[in-house]
Phi, psi and omega in degrees: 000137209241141167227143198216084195306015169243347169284140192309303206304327178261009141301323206258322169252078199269336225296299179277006160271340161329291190287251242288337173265357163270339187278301181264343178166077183291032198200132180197148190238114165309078216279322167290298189296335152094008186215175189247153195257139193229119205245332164289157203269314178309350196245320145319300198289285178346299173289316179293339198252316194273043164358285155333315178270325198219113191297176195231019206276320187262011195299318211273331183259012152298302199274335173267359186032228195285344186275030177271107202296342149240071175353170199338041191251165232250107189245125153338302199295340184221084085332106173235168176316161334287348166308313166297336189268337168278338158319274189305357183261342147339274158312322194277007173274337145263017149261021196302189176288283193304324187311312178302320178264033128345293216287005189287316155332287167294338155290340190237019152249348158272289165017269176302283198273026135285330183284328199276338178283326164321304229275330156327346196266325178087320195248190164291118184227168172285073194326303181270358151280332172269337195217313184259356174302303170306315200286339197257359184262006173281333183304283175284342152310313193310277199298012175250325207101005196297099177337137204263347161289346168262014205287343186293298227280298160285019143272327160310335191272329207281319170331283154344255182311343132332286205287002150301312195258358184272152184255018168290155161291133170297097196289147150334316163281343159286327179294323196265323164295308162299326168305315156312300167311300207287296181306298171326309175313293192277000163261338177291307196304339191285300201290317169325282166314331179266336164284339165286328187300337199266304190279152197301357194061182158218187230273336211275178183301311206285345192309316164305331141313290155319326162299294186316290155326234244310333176274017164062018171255006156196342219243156197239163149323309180288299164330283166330284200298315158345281182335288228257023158268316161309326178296294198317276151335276167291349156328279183285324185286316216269347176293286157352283212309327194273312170311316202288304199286335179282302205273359162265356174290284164341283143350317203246013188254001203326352195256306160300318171296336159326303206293320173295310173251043187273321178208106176278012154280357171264000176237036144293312191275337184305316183256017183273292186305280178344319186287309190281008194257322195250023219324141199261320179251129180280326173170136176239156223257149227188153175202117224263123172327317203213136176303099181254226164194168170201116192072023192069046181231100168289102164245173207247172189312157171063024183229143195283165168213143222244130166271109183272078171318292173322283187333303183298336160285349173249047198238114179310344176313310210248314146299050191323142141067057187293337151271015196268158170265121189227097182317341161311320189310304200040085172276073207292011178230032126008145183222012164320302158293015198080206187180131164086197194300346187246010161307110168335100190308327180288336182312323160325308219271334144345300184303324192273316188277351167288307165325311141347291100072218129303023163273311195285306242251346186285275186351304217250335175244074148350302175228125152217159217201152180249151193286200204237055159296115152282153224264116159264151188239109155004114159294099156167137194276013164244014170209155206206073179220216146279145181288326167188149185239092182277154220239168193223128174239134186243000000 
């Protein structure tokens, strides 16, 4: 089975081209990608934990290629020590227990009146254009300050960098239309940053950034506009992707929803499992320093390597019945979220906003059934959810 993260056929399922590469050749050389794909979940942490052997250095221009709206500039996700550890002890000053839950109040009043615009329409409405697209990117606008009038306009840029990463071919007029897009992104953001610096600032992340740069403690200019493009991304898509993937899992599942909605006290561990059956981000890119192995597979320096998250959540090893969605499960040692110094900073507050969520969205609609649309899947081999789900209220 030749597997190739850019064919439709493995967008739409990769789940059995997964089980055949843990089976047959848990080390497998990629062709488009030039790398090699590491499909077990002991050999995905390996590689993911060991830094030092296998670099986080090329992920950002791997996935944006020319559309990387900042060129050599320093992205948290590809980082490595000691630069990174001076990123992320930054950052993470807005990701704290407290900071996340501060944000509970105003998650569940962005909820609540998305659900009330849902439930007015009566009818068929589209779950990720009304509801999961809004809540985490109303959520992470809030926090950078971002004017509520510019919120289309960054789901569009967030689009975009998505469609960077999908592997149909690109026209020329589209390339020049991401190119375009990319440039806009990275000038609000530019003009953003430079009107806090010239004002006493605020409250918002980016202002905090910026405070951060003028104290000399670790971040550059260049560096600021990185964050909050990285913020930006990862704030909203990988969040998108996990509502969109519980409730359509669910739907399609009638016996577990039964079970979530008999105790919605199950839907924390509920969506603990959801991360590891759907995982919303699948897998990221790596590059090995030194000549090494992996799994008894020798490489050499310089050869790239794709950590296949999803897979390693489904790796029978680790996992009984691995393809059952099973609500029960609570699986808390997951690769959803990364391993290691590069485990995703952002998860709590993932977690809170999924749970919200679907705690509201179980409440308030009893019966919904999904329609009879066939299911498109987001063009891109590092993310995973639906383009869009259209949903039926009875």
């Amino acid at each position: 089975m030749e597997f190739n993260p850019f064919a439709p056929a493995v967008q739409q399922n990769p789940y059995p081209y997964f089980a055949h590469l843990r089976k047959h050749s848990p080390v497998y050389w990629v062709e488009p990608l030039q790398s090699w794909a590491v499909s077990r979940y002991e050999d995905v942490a390996y590689v993911a934990k060991n830094t030092q052997i296998f670099s986080s250095a090329p992920i950002i221009p791997a996935i944006l290629g020319d559309q990387n709206p900042v060129p050599e500039v320093s992205w948290l996700i590809s980082a490595d020590p000691p630069e990174h550890t001076h990123l992320r002890k930054l950052v993470s000053k807005a990701f704290t227990p407290r900071m996340v839950g501060a944000l509970e109040p105003r998650i569940k009043e962005i909820v609540a009146q998305l659900l009330d615009r849902i439930e007015e329409q009566a009818g068929e409405f589209d779950l990720v254009q009304d509801f999961s697209t809004p809540v985490p990117l109303m959520v992470i606008a809030e926090m950078l300050g971002v004017e509520p009038d510019r919120y289309r306009e960054f789901k569009q840029w967030s689009d975009d960098m998505i469609r960077a990463t999908g592997g149909a071919e690109v026209s020329p007029a589209e390339r020049e239309r991401l190119r375009g897009s990319m440039d806009d992104l990275r000038r609000y953001f530019e003009q953003t940053i430079e009107e806090r610096r010239r004002s006493s600032g605020g409250e918002d992340l980016i202002s905090a950034l910026v405070r951060a740069e003028e104290e000399r403690e670790a971040l550059t200019a260049r560096e600021v506009l990185a964050m909050c493009l990285l913020l930006l991304l990862g704030g909203n898509e990988t969040t998108t992707n996990l509502i969109g993937n519980t409730v359509m899992t669910l739907l399609s599942h009638p016996d577990e929803l039964a079970k979530v909605r008999g105790d919605l006290a199950i839907v924390p561990q509920m969506i603990e499992e959801m991360l590891r059956y759907e995982a919303p981000a699948q897998a990221l890119l790596r590059v090995a320093t030194t000549d090494t192995e992996i799994a008894g597979k020798a490489i050499r320096a310089g050869s790239g390597i794709m950590i296949l998250y999803g897979s390693a959540n489904r790796d029978e090893r680790r996992f009984p019945n691995p393809d059952t969605f099973d609500v029960m499960r609570n699986p808390r040692d997951h690769l959803a979220f990364g391993f290691g110094i590069h485990h995703c900073i952002g998860a709590p507050l993932a977690r809170l906003e999924a749970r919200i969520a679907m705690d509201g969205f179980l409440r308030r609609f009893p019966r919904v059934q999904l329609s009879n649309q066939p299911r498109e899947w987001i063009d891109s081999f590092v993310m995973r959810g639906p383009k869009s789900l259209l949903l039926q209220l009875s």
